[in-house]
N, C-alpha and C positions, 0 to 999 in steps of 0.2 A: 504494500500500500504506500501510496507516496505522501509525504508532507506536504501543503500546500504553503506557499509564500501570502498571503493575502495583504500583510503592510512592508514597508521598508521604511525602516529611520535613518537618518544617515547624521549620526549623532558627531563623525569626524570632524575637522576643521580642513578638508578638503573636497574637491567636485566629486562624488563615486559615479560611475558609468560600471551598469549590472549588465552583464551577457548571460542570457540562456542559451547556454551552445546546444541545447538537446531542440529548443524551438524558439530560434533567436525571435520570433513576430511577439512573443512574451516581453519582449525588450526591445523592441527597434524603436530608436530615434529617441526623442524626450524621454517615453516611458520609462525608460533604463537610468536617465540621468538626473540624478537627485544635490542638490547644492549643500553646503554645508547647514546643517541645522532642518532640513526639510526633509517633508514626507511622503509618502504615496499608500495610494491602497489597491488593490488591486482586484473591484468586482468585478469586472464583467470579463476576466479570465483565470485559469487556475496554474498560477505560477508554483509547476511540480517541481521540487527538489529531483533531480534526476539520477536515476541507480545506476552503479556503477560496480562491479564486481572484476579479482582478480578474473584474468580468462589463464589458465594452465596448459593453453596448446598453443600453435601457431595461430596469427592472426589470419583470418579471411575479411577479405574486402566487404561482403557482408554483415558483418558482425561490429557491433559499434564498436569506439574507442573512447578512449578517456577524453580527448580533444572535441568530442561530438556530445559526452555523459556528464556535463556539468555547467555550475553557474562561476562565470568570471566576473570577479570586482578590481577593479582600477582605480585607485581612489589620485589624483590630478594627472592622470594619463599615465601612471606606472603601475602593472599587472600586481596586485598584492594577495589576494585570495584568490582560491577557487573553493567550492562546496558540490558535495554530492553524498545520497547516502549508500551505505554498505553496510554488509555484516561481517565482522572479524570474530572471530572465534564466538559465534554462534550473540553476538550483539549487533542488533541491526540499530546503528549513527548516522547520524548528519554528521559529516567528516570535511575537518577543513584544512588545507595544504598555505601553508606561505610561499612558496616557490611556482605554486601553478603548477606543480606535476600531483602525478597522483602515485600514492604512498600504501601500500595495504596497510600496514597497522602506523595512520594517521591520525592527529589528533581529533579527537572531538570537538564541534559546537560548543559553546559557552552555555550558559542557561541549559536547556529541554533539546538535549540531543539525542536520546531514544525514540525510538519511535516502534509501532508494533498495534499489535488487536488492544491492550491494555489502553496505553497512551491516545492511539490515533480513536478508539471507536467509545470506549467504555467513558475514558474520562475527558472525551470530548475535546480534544489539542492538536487536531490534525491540520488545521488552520491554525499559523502562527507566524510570529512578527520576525522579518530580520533587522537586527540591531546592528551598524556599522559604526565603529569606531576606529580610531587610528590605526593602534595594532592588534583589535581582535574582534571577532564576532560573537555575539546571540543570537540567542532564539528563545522567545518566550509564546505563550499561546498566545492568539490572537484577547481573548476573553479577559488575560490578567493584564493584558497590555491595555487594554480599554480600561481597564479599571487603575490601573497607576497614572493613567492618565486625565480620568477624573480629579486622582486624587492631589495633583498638581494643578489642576485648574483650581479646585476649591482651596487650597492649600493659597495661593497668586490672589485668590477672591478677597477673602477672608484676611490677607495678609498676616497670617498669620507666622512666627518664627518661635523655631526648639528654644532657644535660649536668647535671652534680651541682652544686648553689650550694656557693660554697666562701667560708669567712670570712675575709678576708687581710688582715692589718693596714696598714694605709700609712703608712711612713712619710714624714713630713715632712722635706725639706732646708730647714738653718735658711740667710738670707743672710748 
């Protein structure tokens, strides 16, 4: 089952330009390219995390490749992530590479990088946010992401702050 991408944040302090190499029309032209601090959502297509598995024989031209099975991010026009998911030793990730190659046992996702019958159908997270930052990604569900972001709006409303600066004078002990 695949994950669906349904927001992207692009929480960096750089331009990101997202490729879906599995079905770049996912991504062509603006859709793909998110400004520093901006967002996207993405209904009226389902931006699939695309699977990618070791292949243990010779390639055939038929047969995809890793260059075809994943999402590329560039964040000011240098290749910095790719994502895709897989199962390594019997855990199915959202798996992310800094080099842009693809790694069998690669790191995870940040945040909600399982995925499966549990995660994707029971506890309803098959729809989730990508988070891009300088040097690392998330993933949270779509459902918790709307709700932190409620709680930043009220939070900005309300102006509300954890702790008040307070001006206290110090005194000095003389020797």
């Amino acid at each position: 089952m695949a994950v669906i991408i349904r927001e992207i944040r692009n929480n960096s302090a750089s331009v990101a330009v997202i490729v879906n190499k599995a079905k770049p029309s996912d991504t062509d032209g603006a859709r793909g390219r998110l400004e520093p601090g901006q967002s996207r959502l993405f209904l009226d297509v389902d931006l699939e995390v695309p699977t990618f598995a070791s292949l243990n024989f010779a390639p055939v031209d038929s047969l995809p490749t890793f260059e075809n099975r994943h999402i590329a991010i560039a964040l000011d026009g240098r290749p910095t992530f790719a994502i895709w998911q897989a199962s390594y030793q019997f855990a199915d990730r959202i798996r992310v590479s800094t080099d842009g190659a693809w790694h069998e046992a690669s790191d995870v996702i940040g945040g909600l990088a399982s995925t499966g019958i549990l995660e994707d159908d029971v506890l309803k997270m098959r729809e989730r946010t990508l988070i891009i930052n300088d040097f690392t990604l998330w993933m949270l569900p779509v459902w918790l992401s709307g709700t932190l972001r409620n709680i930043a709006k009220f939070r900005q409303r309300d102006r509300y702050k954890i702790v008040e600066p307070s001006a206290r004078e110090i005194h000095s002990v003389p020797k």
